[in-house]
C-alpha positions in Angstrom: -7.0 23.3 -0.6 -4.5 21.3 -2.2 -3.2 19.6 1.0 -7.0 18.8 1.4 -6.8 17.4 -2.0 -4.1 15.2 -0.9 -5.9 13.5 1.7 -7.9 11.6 -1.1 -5.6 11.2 -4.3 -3.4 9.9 -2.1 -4.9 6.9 -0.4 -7.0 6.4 -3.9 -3.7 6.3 -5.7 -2.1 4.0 -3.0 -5.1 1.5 -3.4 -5.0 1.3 -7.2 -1.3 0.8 -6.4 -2.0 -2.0 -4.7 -4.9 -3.4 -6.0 -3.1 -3.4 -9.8 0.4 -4.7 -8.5 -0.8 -7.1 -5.7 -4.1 -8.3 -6.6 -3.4 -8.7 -10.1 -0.4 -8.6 -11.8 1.6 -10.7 -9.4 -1.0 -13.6 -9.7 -1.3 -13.3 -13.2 2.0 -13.0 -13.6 2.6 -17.0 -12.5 0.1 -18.1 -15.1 2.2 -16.8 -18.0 3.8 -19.1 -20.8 7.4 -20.2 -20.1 7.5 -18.4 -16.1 9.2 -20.3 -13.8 9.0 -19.8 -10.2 12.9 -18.5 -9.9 11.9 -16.0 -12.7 8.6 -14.6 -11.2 10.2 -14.1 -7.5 13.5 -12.4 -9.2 10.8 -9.8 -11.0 8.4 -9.4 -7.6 11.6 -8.7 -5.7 12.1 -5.7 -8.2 8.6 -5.1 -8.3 7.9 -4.8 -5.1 11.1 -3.2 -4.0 10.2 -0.3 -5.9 6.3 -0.7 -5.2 7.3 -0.1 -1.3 10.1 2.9 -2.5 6.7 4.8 -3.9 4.2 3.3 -0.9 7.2 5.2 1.6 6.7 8.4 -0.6 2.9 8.3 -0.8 3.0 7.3 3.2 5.3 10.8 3.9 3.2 12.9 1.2 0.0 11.9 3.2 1.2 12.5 6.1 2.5 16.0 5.6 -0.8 16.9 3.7 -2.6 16.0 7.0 -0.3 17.7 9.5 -0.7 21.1 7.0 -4.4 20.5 7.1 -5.3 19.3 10.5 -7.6 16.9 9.7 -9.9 15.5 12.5 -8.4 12.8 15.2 -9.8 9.6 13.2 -8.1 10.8 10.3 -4.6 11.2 11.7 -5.3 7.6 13.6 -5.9 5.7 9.9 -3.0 7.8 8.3 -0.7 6.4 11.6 -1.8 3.1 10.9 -1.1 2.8 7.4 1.9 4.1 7.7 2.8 1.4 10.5 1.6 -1.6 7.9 3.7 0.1 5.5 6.5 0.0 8.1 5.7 -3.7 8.9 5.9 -5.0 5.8 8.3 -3.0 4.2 11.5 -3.4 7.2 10.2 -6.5 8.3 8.2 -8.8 6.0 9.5 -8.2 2.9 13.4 -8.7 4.5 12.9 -12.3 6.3 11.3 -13.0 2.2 13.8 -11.7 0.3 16.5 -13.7 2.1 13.6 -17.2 1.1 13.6 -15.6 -2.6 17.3 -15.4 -2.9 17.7 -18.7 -1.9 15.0 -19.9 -4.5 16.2 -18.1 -7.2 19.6 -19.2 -6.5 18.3 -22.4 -6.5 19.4 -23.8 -3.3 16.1 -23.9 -2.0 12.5 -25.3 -3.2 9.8 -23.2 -3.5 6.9 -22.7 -1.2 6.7 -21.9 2.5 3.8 -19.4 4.3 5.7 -15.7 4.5 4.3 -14.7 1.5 1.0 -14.8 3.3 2.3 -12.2 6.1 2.6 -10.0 2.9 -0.4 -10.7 1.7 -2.6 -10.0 4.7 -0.6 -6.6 5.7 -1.9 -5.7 1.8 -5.2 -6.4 3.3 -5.3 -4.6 6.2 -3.4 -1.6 3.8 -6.5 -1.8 1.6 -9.2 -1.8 4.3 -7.5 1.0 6.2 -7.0 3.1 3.1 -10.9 2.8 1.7 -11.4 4.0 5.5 -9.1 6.8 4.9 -10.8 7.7 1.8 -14.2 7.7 3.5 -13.1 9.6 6.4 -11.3 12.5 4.1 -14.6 12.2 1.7 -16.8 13.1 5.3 -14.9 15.6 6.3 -14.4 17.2 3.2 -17.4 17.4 2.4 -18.6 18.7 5.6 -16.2 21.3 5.2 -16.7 22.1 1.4 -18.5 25.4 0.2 -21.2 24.1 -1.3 -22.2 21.6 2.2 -22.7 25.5 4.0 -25.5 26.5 1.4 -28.4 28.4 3.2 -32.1 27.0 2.4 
C-alpha cells in the first residue's frame, strides 16, 4: 500500500515543487527591492542546483515505488518520461546555463539570451506529464481500491 501511495505524493509533491520554485518564486524574486540581475542568477543557481538534487530523489523514489507495485504500462511510460525531462534539463540545460550565469555574475557578460527558455519549457512539459501521472495513479488506484469492488 505504501508504494501505491507513492505513486501520487510523489508527482503531487514534485509539482508543488515546481510550481512554488519555478512559477513563482523565481519571477517574483526579480521584482524585489535592491535585486540585481548578478544577484538573482547567483541565488537560482543555488536554488535550482538543489531543486534538481531533490527532483533526482523524487524521480528514483517514484520509480522504485512503481517497479514494487507494477503499475499498468501508461503509468511506467509517464514515470520514463519525466524522468527523461528531468535528465534533460538537469545534465544538459541547466550546464550550457550555468556556464551563461557564471559569466554574468562575474560580470564579463551582459544579461539576456534564450536558454533560460529551454528550462522553462522542459518545466512545462514536467508539469503536464506529472498532472498525467497523477491522473493515471488516481484511475488506477481507485480502480483497484476496496471500496471501487463494493457489491450492489
Amino acid at each position: 500500500m505504501v508504494l501505491r501511495s507513492l505513486r501520487l505524493l510523489i508527482p503531487a509533491l514534485w509539482l508543488g515543487l515546481i510550481i512554488g520554485i519555478s512559477l513563482i518564486e523565481t519571477p517574483l524574486k526579480f521584482q524585489a527591492p535592491g535585486m540585481t540581475i548578478p544577484l538573482g542568477l547567483g541565488i537560482g543557481r543555488l536554488v535550482f542546483g538543489v531543486m534538481n538534487i531533490v527532483e533526482a530523489v523524487f524521480a528514483i523514489v517514484l520509480l522504485i515505488a512503481m517497479w514494487g507495485a507494477r503499475p499498468p504500462k501508461t503509468e511506467w511510460l509517464l514515470g520514463l518520461a519525466v524522468a527523461a525531462v528531468l535528465a534533460a534539463k538537469a545534465l544538459i540545460i541547466r550546464p550550457i546555463m550555468q556556464s551563461t550565469t557564471d559569466a554574468v555574475v562575474a560580470g564579463t557578460r551582459e544579461a539576456g539570451g534564450n536558454l533560460h527558455l529551454l528550462y522553462i519549457a522542459a518545466d512545462g512539459i514536467l508539469i503536464v506529464l506529472l498532472v498525467w501521472l497523477l491522473v493515471a495513479s488516481a484511475r488506477t488506484l481507485l480502480r483497484h481500491s476496496p471500496s471501487a469492488r463494493t457489491v450492489d
